[in-house]
PQR file with spaces between the fields and no chain letter, atoms N, CA, C, O and H, PARSE charges and radii, in Angstrom:
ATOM       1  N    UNK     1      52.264    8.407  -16.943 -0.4000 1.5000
ATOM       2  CA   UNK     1      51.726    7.966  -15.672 -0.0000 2.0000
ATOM       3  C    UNK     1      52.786    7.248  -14.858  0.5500 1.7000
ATOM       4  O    UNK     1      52.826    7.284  -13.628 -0.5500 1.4000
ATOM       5  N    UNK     2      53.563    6.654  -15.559 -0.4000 1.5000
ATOM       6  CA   UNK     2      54.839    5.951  -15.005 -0.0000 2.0000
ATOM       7  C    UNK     2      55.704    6.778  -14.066  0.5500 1.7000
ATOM       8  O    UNK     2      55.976    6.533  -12.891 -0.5500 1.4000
ATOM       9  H    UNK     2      53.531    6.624  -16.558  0.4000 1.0000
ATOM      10  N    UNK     3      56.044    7.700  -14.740 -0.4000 1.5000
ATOM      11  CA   UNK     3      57.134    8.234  -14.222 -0.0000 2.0000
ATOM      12  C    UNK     3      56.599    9.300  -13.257  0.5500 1.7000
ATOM      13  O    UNK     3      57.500    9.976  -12.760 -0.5500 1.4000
ATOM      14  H    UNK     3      55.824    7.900  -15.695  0.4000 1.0000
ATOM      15  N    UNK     4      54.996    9.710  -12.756 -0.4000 1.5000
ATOM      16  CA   UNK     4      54.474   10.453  -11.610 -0.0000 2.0000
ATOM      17  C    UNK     4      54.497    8.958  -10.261  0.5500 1.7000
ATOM      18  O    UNK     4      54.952    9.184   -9.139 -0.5500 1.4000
ATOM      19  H    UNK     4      54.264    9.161  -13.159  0.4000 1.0000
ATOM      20  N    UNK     5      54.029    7.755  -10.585 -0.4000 1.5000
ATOM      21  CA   UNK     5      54.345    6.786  -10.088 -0.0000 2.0000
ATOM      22  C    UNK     5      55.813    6.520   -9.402  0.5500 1.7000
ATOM      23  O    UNK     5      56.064    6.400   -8.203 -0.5500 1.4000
ATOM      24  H    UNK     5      53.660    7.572  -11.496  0.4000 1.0000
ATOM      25  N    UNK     6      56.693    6.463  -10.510 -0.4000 1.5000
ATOM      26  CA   UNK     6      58.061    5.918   -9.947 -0.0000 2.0000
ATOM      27  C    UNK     6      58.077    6.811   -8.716  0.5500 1.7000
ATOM      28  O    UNK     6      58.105    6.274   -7.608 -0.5500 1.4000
ATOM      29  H    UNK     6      56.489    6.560  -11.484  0.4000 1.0000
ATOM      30  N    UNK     7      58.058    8.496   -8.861 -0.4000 1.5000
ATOM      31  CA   UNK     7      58.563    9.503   -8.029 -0.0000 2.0000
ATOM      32  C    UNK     7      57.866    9.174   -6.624  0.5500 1.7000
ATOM      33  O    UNK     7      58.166    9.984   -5.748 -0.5500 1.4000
ATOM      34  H    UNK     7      58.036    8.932   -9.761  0.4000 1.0000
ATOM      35  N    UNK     8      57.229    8.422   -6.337 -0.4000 1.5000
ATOM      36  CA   UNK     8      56.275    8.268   -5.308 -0.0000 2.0000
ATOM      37  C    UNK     8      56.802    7.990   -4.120  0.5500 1.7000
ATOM      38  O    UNK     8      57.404    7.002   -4.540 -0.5500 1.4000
ATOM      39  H    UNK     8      56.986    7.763   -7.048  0.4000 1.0000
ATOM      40  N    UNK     9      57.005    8.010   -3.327 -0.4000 1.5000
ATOM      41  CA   UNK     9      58.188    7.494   -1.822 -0.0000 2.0000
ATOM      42  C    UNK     9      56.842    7.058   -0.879  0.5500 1.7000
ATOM      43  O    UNK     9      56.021    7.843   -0.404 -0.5500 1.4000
ATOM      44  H    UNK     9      56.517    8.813   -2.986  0.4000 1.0000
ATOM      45  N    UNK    10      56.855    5.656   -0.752 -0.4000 1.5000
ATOM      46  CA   UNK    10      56.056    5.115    0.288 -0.0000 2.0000
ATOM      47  C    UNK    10      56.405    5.074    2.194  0.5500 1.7000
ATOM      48  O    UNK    10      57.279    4.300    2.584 -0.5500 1.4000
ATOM      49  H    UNK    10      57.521    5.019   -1.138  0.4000 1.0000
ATOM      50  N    UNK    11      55.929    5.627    2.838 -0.4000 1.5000
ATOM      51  CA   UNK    11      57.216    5.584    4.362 -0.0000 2.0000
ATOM      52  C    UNK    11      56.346    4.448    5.215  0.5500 1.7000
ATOM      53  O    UNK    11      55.232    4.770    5.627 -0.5500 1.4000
ATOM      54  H    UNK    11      55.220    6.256    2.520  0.4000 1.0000
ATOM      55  N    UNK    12      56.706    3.527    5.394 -0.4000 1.5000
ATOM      56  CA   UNK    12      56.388    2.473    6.670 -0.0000 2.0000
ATOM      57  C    UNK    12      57.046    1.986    7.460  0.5500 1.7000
ATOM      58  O    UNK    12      58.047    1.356    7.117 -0.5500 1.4000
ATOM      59  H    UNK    12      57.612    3.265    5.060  0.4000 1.0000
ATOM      60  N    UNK    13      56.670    2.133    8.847 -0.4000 1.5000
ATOM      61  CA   UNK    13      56.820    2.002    9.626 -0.0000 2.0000
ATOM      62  C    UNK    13      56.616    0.700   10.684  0.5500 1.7000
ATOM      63  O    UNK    13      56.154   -0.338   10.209 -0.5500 1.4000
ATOM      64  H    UNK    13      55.857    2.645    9.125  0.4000 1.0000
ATOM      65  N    UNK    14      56.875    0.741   11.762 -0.4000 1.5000
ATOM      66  CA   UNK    14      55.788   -0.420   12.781 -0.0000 2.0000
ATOM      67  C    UNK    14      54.448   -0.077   12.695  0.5500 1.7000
ATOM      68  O    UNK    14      53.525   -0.830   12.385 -0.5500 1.4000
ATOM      69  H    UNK    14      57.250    1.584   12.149  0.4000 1.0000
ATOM      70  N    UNK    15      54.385    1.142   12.996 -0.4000 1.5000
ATOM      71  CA   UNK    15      53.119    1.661   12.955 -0.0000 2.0000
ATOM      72  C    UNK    15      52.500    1.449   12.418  0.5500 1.7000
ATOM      73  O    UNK    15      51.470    1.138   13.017 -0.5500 1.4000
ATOM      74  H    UNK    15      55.135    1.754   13.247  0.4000 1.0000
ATOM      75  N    UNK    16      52.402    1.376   10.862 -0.4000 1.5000
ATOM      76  CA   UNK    16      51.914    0.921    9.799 -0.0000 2.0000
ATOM      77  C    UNK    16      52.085   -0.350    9.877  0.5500 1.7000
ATOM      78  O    UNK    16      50.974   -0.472    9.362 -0.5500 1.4000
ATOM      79  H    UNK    16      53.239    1.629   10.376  0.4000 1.0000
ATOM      80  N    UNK    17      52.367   -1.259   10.006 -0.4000 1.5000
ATOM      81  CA   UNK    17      52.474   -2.896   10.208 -0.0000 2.0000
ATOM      82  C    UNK    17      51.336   -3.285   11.133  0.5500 1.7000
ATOM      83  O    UNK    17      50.390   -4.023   10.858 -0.5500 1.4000
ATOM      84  H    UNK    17      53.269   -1.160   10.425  0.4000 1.0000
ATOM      85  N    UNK    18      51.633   -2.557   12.472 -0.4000 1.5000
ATOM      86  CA   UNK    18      50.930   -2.532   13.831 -0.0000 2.0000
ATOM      87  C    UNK    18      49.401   -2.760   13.614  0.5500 1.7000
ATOM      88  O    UNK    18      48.600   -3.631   13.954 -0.5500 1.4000
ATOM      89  H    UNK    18      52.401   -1.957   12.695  0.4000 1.0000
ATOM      90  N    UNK    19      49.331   -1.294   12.712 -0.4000 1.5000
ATOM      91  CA   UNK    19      48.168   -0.766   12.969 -0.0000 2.0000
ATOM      92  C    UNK    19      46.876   -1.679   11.789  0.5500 1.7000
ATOM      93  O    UNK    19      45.653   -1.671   11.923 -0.5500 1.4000
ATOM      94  H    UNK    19      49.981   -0.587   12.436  0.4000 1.0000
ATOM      95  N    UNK    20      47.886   -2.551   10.439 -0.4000 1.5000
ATOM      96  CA   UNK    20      47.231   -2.885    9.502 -0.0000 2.0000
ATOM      97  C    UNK    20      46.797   -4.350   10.289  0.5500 1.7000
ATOM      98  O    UNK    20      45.636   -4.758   10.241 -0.5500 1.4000
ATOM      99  H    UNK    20      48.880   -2.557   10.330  0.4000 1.0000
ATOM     100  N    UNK    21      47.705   -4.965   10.899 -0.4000 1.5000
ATOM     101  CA   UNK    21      47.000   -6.080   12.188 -0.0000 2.0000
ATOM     102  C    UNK    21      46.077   -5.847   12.976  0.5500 1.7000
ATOM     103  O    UNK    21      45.404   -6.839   13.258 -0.5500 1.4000
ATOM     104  H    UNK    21      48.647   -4.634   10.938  0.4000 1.0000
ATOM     105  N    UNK    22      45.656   -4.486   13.653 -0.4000 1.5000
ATOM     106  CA   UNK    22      44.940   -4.420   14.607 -0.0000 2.0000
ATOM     107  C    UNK    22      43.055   -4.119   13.348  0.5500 1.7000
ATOM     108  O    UNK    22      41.963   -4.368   13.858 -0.5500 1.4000
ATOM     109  H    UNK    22      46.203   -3.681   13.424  0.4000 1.0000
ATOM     110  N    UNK    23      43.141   -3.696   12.127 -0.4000 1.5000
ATOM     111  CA   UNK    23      42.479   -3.375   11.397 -0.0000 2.0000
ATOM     112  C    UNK    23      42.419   -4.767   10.861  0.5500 1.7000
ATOM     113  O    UNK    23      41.223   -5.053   10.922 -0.5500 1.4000
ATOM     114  H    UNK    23      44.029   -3.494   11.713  0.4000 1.0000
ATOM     115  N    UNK    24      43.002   -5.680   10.420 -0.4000 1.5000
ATOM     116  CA   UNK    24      42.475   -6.930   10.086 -0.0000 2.0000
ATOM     117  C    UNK    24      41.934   -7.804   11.437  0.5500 1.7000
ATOM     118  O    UNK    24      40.989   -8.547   11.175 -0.5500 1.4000
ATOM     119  H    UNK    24      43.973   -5.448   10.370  0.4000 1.0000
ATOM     120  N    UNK    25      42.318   -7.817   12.599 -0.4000 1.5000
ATOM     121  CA   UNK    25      41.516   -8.257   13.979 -0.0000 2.0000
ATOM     122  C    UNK    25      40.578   -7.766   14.469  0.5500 1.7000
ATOM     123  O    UNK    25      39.917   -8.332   15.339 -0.5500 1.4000
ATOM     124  H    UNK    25      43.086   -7.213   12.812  0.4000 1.0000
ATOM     125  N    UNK    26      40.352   -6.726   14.058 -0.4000 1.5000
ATOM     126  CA   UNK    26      39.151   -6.020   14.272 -0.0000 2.0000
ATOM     127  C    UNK    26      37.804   -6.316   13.101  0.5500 1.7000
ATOM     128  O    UNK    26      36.652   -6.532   13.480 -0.5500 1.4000
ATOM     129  H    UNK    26      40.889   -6.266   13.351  0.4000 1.0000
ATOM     130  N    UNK    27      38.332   -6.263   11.270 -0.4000 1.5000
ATOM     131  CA   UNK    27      37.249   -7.411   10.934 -0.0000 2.0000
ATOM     132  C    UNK    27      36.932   -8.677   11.569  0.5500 1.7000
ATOM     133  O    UNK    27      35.814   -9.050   11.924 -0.5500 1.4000
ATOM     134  H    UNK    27      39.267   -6.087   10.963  0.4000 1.0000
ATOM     135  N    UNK    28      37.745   -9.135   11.647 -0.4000 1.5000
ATOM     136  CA   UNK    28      37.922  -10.413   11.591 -0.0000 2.0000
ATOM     137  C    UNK    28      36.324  -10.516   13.325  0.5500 1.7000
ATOM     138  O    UNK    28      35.200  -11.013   13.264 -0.5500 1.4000
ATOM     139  H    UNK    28      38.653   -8.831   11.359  0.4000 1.0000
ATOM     140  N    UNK    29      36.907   -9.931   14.341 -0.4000 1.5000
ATOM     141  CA   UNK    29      35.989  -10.012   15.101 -0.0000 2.0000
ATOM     142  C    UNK    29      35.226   -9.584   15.049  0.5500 1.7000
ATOM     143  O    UNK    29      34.413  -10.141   15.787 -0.5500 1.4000
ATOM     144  H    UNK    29      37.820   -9.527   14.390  0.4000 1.0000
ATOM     145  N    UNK    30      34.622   -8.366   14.320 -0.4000 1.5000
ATOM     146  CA   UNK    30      33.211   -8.420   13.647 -0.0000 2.0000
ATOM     147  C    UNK    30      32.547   -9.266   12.900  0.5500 1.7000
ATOM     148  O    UNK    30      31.415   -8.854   12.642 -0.5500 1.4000
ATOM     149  H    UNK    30      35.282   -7.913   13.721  0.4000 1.0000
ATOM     150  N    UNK    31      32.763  -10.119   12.524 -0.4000 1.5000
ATOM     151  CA   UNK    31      32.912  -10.951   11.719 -0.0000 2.0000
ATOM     152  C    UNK    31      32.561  -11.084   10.030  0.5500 1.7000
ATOM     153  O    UNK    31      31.729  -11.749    9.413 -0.5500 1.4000
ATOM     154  H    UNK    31      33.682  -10.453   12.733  0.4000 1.0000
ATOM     155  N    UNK    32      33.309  -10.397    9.735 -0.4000 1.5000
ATOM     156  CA   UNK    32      33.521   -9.621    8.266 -0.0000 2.0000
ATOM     157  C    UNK    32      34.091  -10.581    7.074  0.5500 1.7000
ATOM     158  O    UNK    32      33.911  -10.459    5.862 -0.5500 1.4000
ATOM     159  H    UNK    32      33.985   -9.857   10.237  0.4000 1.0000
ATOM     160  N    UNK    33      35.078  -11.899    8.019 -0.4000 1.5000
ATOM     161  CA   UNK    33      35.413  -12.859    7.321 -0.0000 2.0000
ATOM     162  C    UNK    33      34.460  -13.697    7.062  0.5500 1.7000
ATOM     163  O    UNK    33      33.454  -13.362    7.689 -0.5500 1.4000
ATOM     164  H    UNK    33      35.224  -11.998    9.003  0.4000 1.0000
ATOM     165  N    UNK    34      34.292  -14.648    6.423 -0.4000 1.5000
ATOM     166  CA   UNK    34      33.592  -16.130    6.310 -0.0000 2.0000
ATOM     167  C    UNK    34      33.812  -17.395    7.272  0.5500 1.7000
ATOM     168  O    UNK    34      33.088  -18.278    7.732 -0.5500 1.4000
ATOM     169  H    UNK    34      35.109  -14.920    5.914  0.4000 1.0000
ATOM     170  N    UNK    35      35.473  -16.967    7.365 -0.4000 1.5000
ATOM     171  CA   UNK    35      35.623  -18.022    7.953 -0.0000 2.0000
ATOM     172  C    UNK    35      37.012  -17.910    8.298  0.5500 1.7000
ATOM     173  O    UNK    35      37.621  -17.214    7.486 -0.5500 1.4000
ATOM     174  H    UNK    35      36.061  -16.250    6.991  0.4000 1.0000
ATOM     175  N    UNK    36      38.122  -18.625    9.774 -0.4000 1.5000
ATOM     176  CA   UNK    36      38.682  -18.676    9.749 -0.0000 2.0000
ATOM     177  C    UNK    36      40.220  -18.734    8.760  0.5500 1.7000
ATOM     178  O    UNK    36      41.287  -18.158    8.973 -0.5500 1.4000
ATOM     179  H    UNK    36      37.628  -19.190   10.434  0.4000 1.0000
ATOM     180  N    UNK    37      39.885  -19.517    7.814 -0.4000 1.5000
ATOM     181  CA   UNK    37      40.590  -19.933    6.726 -0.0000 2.0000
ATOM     182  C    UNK    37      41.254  -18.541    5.877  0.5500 1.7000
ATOM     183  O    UNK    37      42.417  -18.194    5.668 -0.5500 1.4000
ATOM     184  H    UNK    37      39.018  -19.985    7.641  0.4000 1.0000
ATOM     185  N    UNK    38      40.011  -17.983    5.534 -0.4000 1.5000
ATOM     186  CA   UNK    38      39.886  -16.513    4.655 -0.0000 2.0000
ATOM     187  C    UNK    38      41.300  -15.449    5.462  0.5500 1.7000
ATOM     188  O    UNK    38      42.064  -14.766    4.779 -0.5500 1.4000
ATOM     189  H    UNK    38      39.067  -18.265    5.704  0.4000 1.0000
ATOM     190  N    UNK    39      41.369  -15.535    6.943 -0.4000 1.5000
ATOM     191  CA   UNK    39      41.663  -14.563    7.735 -0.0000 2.0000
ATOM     192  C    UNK    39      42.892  -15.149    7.532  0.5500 1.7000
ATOM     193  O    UNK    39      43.653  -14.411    6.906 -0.5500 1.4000
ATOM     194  H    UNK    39      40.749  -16.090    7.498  0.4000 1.0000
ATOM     195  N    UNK    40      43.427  -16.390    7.891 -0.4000 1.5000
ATOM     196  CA   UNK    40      45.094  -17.020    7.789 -0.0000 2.0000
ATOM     197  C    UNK    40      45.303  -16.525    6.349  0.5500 1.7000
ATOM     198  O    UNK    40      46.381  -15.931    6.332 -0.5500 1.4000
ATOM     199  H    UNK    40      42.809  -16.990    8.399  0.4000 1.0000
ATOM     200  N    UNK    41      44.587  -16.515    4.825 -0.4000 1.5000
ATOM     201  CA   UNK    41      45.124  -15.939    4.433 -0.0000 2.0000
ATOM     202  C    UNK    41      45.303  -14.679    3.955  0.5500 1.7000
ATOM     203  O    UNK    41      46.204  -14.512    3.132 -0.5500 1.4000
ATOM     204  H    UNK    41      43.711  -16.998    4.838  0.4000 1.0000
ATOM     205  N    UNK    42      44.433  -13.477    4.401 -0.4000 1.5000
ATOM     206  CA   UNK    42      44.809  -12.309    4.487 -0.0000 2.0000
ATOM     207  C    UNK    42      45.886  -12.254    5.338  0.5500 1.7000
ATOM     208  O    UNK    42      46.407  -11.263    4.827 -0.5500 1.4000
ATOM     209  H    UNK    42      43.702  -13.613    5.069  0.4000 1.0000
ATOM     210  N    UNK    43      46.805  -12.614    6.453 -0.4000 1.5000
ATOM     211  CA   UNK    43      47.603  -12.753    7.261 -0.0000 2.0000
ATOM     212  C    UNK    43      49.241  -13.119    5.834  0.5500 1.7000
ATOM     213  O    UNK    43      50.217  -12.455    5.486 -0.5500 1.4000
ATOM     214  H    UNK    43      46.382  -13.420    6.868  0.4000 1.0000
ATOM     215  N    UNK    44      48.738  -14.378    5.492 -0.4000 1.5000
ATOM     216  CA   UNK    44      49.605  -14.847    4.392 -0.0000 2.0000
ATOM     217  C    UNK    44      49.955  -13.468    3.270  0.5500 1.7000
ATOM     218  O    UNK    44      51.049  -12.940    3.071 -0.5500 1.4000
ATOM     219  H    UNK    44      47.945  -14.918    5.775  0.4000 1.0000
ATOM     220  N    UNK    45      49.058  -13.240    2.855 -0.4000 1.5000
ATOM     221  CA   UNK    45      49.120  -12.105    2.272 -0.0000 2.0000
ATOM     222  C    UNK    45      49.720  -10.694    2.070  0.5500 1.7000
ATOM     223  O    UNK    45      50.151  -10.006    1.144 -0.5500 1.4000
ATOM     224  H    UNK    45      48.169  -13.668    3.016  0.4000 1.0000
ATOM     225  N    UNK    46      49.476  -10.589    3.788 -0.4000 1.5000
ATOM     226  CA   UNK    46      49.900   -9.246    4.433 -0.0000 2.0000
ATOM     227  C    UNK    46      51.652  -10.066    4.198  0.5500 1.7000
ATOM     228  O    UNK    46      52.296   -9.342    3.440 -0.5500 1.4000
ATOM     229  H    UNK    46      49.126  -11.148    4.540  0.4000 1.0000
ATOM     230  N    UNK    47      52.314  -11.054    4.554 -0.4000 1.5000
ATOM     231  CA   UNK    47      53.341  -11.322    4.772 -0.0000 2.0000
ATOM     232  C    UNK    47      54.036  -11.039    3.586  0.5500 1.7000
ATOM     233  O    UNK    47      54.985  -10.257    3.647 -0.5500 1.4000
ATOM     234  H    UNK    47      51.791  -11.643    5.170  0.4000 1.0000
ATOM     235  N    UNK    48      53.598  -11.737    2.122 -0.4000 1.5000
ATOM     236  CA   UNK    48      53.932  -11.484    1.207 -0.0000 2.0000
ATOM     237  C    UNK    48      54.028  -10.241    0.956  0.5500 1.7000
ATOM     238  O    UNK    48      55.052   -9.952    0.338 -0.5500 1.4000
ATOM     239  H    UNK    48      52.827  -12.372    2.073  0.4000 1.0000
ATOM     240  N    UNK    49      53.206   -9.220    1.254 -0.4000 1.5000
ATOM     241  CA   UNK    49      53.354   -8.048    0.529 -0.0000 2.0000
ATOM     242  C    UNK    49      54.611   -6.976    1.613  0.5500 1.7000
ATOM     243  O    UNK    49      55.201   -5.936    1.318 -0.5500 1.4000
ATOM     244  H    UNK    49      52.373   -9.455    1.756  0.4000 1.0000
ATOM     245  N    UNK    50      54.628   -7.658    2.667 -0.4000 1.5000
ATOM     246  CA   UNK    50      56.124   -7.010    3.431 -0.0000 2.0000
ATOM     247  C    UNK    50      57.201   -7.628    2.902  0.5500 1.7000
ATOM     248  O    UNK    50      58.225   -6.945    2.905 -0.5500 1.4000
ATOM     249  H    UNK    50      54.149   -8.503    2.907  0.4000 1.0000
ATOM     250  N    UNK    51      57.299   -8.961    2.347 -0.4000 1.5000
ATOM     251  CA   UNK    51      58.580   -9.442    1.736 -0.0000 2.0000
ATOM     252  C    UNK    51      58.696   -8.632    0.396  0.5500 1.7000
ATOM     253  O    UNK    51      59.840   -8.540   -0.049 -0.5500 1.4000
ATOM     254  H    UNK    51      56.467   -9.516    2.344  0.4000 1.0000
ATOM     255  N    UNK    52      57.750   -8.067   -0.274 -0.4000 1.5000
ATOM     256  CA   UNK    52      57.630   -8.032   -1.213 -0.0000 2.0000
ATOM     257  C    UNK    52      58.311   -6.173   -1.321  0.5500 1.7000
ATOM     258  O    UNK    52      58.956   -5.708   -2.260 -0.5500 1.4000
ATOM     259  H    UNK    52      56.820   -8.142    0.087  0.4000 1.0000
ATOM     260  N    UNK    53      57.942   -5.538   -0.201 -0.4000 1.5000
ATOM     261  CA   UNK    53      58.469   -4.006    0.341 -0.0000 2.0000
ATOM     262  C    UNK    53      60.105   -4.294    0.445  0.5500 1.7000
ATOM     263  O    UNK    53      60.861   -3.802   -0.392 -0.5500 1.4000
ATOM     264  H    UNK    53      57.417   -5.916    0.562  0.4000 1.0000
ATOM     265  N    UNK    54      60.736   -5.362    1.838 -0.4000 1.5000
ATOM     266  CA   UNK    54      61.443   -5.402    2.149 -0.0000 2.0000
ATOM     267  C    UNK    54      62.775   -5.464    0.761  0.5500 1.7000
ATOM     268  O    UNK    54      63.851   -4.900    0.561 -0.5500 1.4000
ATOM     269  H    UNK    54      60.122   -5.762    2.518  0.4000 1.0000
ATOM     270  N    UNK    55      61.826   -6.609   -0.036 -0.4000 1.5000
ATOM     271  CA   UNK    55      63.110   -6.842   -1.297 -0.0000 2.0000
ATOM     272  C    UNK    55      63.181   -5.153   -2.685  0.5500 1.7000
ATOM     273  O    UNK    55      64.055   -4.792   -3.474 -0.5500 1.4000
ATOM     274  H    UNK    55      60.952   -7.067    0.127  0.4000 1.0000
ATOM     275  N    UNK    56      61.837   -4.609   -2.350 -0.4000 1.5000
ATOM     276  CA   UNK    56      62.254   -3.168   -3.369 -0.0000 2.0000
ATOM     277  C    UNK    56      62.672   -2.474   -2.726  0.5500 1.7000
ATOM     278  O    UNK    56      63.084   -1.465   -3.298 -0.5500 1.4000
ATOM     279  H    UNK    56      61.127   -4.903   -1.709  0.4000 1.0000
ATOM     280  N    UNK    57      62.851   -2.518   -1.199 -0.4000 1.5000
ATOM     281  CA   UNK    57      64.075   -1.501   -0.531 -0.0000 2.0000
ATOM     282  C    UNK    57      65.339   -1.781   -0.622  0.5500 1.7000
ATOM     283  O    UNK    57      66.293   -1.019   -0.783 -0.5500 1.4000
ATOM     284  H    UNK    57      62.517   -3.337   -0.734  0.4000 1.0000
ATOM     285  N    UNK    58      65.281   -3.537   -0.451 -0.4000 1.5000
ATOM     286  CA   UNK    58      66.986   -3.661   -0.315 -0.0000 2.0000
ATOM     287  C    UNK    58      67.842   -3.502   -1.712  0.5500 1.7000
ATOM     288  O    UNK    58      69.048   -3.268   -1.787 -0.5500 1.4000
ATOM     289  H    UNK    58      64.506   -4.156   -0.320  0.4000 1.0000
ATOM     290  N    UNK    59      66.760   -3.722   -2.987 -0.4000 1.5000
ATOM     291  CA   UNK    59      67.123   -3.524   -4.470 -0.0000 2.0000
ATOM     292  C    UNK    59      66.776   -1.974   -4.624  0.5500 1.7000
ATOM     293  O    UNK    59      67.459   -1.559   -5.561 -0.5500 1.4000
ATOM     294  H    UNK    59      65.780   -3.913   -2.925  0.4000 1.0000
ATOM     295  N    UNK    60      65.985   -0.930   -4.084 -0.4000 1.5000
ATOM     296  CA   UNK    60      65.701    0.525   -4.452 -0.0000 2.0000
ATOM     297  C    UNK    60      65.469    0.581   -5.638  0.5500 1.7000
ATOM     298  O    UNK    60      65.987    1.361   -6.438 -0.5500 1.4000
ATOM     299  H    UNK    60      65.430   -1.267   -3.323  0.4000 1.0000
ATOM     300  N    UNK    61      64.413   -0.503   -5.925 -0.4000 1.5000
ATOM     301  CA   UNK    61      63.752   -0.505   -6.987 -0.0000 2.0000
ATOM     302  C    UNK    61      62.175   -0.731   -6.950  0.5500 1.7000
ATOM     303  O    UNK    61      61.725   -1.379   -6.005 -0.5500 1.4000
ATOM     304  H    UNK    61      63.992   -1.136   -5.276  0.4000 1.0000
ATOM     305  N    UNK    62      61.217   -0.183   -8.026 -0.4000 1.5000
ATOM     306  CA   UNK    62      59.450   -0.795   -7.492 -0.0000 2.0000
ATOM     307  C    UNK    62      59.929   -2.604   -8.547  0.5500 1.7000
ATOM     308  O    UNK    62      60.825   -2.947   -9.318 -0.5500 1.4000
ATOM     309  H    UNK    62      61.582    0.343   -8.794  0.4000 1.0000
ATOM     310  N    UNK    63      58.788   -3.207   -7.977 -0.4000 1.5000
ATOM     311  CA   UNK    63      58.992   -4.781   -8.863 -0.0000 2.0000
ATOM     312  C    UNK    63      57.614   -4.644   -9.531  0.5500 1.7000
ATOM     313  O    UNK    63      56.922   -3.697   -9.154 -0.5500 1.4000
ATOM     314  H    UNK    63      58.060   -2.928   -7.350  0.4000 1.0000
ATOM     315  N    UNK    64      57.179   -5.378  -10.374 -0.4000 1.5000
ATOM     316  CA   UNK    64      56.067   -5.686  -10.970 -0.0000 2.0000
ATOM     317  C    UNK    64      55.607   -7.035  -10.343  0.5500 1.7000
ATOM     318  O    UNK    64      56.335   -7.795   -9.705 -0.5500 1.4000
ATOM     319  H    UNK    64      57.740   -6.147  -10.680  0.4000 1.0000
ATOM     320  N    UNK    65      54.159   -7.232  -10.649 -0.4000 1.5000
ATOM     321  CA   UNK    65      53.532   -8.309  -10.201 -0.0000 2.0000
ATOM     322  C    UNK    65      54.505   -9.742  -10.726  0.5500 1.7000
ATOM     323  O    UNK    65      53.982  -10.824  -10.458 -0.5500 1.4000
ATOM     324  H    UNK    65      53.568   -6.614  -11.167  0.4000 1.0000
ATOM     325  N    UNK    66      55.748   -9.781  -11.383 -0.4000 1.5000
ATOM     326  CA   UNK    66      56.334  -11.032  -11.335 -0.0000 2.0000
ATOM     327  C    UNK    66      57.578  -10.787  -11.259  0.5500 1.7000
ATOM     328  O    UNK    66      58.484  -11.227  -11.967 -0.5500 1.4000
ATOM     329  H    UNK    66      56.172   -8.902  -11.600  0.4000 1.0000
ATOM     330  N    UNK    67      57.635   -9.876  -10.144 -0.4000 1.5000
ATOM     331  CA   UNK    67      58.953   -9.237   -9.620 -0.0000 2.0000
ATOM     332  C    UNK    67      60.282   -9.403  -10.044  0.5500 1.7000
ATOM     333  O    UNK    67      61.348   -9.923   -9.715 -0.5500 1.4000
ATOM     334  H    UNK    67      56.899   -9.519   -9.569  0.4000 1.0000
ATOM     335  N    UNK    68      59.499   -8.419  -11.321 -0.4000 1.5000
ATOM     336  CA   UNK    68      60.848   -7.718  -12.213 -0.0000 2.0000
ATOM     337  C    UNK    68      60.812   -6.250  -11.744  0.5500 1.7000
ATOM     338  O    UNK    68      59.790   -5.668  -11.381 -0.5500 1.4000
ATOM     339  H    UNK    68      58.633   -7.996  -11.588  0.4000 1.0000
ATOM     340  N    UNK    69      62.044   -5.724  -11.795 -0.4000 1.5000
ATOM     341  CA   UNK    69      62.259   -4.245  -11.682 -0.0000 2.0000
ATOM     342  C    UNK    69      61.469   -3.281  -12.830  0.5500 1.7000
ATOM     343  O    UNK    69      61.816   -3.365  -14.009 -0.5500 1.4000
ATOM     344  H    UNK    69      62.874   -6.197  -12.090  0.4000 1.0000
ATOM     345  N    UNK    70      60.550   -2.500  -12.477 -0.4000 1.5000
ATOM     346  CA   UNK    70      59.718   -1.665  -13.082 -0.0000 2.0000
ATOM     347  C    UNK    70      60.639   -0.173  -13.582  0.5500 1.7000
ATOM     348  O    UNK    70      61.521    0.425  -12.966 -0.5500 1.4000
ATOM     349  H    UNK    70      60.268   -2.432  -11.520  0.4000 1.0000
ATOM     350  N    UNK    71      60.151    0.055  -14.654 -0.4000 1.5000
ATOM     351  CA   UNK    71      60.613    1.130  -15.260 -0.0000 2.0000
ATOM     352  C    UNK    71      61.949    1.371  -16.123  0.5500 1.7000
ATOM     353  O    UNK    71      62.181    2.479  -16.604 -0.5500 1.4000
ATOM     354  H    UNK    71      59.434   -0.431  -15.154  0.4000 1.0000
């Protein structure tokens, strides 16, 4: 299962950034959250998981949840 995984090439863009903001503002004003709080940190979240892209591109490696290099 690993190694159909590794082969996987994820492509993102702005677009994809753009568009995952306009899809969390759009719960958010339905009001899908609980509460303000909840939404700062899906925001937090979203941030982490672009730092988290940015550093397995600049290493061209996937990380594991305690971002070690996988495989």
């Amino acid at each position: 299962m690993w190694l159909i995984y590794s082969l996987l090439i994820e492509i993102w863009t702005h677009k994809t950034i753009s568009n995952t903001l306009k899809q969390v503002e759009y719960f958010y004003d339905c009001g899908f959250f609980e509460d303000h709080k909840t939404l700062v940190a899906v925001y937090n979240d979203f941030i982490n998981l672009l730092n988290d892209l940015m550093t397995e591109a600049r290493l061209a490696v996937k990380l594991d949840n305690n971002a070690n290099p996988r495989g």
